[in-house]
C-alpha positions as CSV (number, residue, x, y, z in Angstrom):
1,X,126.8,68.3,61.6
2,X,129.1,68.2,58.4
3,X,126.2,66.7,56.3
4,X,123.9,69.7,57.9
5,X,126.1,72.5,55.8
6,X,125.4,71.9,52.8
7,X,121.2,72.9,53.8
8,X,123.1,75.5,56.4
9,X,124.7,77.0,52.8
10,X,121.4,76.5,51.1
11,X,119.1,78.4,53.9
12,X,122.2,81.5,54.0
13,X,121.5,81.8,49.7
14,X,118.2,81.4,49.7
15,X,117.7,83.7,52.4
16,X,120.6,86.1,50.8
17,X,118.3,86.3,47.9
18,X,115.4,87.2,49.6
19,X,117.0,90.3,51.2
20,X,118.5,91.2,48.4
21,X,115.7,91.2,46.2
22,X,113.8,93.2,49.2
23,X,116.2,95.9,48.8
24,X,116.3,96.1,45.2
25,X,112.6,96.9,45.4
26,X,113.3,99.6,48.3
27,X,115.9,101.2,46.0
28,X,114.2,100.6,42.6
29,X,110.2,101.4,43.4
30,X,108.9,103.7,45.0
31,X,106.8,103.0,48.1
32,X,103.2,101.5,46.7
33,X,104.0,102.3,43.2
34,X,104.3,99.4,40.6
35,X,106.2,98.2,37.3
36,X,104.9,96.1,35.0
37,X,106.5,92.8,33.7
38,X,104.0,91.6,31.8
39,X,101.1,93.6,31.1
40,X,98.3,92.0,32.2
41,X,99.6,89.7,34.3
42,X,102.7,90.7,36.5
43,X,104.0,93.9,38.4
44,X,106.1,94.4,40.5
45,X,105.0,96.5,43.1
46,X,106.4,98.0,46.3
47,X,104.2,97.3,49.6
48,X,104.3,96.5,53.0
49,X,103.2,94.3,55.0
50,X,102.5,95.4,58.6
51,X,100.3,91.7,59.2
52,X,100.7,88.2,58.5
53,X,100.4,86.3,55.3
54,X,97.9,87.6,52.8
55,X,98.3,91.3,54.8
56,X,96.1,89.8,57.5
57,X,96.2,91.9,60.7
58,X,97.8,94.7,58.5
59,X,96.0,97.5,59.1
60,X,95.0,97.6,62.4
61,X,98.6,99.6,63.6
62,X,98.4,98.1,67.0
63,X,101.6,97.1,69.0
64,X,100.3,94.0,70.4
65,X,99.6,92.8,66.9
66,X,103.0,93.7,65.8
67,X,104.3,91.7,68.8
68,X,102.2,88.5,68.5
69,X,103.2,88.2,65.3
70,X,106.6,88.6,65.7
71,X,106.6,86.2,68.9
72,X,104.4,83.5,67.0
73,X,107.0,83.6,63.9
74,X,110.0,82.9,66.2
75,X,108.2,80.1,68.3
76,X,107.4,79.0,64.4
77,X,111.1,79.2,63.3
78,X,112.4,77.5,66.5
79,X,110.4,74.4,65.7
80,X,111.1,74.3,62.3
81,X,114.9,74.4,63.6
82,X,114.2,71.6,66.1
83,X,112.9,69.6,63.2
84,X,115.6,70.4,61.0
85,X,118.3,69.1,63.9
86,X,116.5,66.0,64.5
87,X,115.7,65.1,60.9
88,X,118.3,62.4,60.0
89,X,120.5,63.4,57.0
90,X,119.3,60.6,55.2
91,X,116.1,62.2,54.6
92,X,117.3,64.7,52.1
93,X,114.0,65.6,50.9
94,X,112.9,66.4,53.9
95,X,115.7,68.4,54.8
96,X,115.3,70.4,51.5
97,X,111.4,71.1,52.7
98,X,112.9,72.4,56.3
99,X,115.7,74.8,54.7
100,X,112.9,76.3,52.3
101,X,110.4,76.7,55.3
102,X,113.4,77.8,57.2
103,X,114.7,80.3,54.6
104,X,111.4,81.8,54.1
105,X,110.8,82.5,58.1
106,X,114.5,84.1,58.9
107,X,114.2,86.2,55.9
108,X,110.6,87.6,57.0
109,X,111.4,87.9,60.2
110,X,114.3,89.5,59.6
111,X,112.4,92.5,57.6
112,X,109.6,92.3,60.5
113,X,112.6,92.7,63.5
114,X,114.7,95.3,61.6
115,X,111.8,97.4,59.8
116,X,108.7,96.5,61.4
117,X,107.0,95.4,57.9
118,X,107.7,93.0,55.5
119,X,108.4,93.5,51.8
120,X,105.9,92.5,49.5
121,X,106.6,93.0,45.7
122,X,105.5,90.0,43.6
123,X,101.8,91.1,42.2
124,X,100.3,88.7,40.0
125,X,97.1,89.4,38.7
126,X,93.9,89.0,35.9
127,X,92.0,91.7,35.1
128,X,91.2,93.5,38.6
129,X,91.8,90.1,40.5
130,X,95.1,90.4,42.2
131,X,96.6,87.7,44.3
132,X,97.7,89.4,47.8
133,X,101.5,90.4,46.9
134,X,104.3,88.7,48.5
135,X,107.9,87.8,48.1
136,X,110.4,85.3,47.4
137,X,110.9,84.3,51.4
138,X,106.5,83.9,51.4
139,X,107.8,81.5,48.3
140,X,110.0,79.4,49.9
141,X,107.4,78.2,53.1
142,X,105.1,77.6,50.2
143,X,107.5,75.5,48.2
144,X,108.3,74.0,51.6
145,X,105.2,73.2,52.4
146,X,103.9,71.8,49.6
147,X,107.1,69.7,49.7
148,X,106.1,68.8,53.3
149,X,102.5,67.4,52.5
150,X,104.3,66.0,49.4
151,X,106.1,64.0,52.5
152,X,103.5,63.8,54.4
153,X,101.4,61.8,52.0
154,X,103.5,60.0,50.0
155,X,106.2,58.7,52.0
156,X,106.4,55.0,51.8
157,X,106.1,53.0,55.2
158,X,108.9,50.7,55.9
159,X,107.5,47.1,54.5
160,X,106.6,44.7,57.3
161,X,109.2,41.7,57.9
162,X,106.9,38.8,57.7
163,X,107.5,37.1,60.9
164,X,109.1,33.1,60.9
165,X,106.7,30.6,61.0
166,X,107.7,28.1,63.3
């Protein structure tokens, strides 16, 4: 369990991060107004997120929805958290995809559980294209998924020990 803190320390930062970040924006920006970082590109802009990724499910205002989503994100982040236990420390890489993934779920849950929304600021976009806005816990499942089919994919297999020939 020693070995584990150091990912334990790196899932409380990263998810310390995201909170903070989320109430910067609360405090900074109004509610759906926007600042621009890089004209043309890049806002930062306050929303929120009643649904799931991509504001799926967001505006339909029903309970239900609210509750599925809530109750499929913890069944989500308890199997994460099984993987994470059972992953041998050896497999650092690994490990680093879980505490991303990890990071990313506690810190939207949390805003889901304690204000029935999630945060949303990051608004990259072209023109009139925007990509849906999201936040630095929506950036650490990506990075830790990509990681994952990074593993997934590319992990060598143990080489076969040619048998004795007798």
């Amino acid at each position: 369990m020693k070995r584990r803190l150091f990912y334990f320390l790196f899932v409380l930062i990263l998810l310390a991060a995201d909170q903070l970040s989320k109430a910067i924006i609360v405090r900074k920006i109004a509610f759906l107004s926007s600042k621009s970082v890089i004209s043309g590109f890049f806002n930062l802009t306050h929303i929120r997120n009643r649904g799931a990724i991509f504001g799926s499910f967001s505006q339909s205002g029903n309970q239900l929805v609210y509750w599925l989503l809530t109750l499929t994100s913890l069944a989500a982040l308890a199997l994460v958290v099984y993987f994470f236990l059972k992953t041998p420390t050896a497999e650092r890489f690994m490990l680093f995809s879980l505490s991303f993934i990890l990071a990313g779920a506690l810190g939207n849950l949390t805003d889901r559980v304690f204000r029935g929304y999630v945060i949303d600021f990051l608004d990259f976009y072209i023109k009139k294209w925007h990509w849906p806005a999201f936040n630095l816990a929506d950036s650490c499942i990506s990075i830790g998924a990509v990681f994952l089919i990074f593993i997934i994919l590319f992990k060598r297999k143990p080489k076969c020990i040619p048998s004795s020939s007798r």
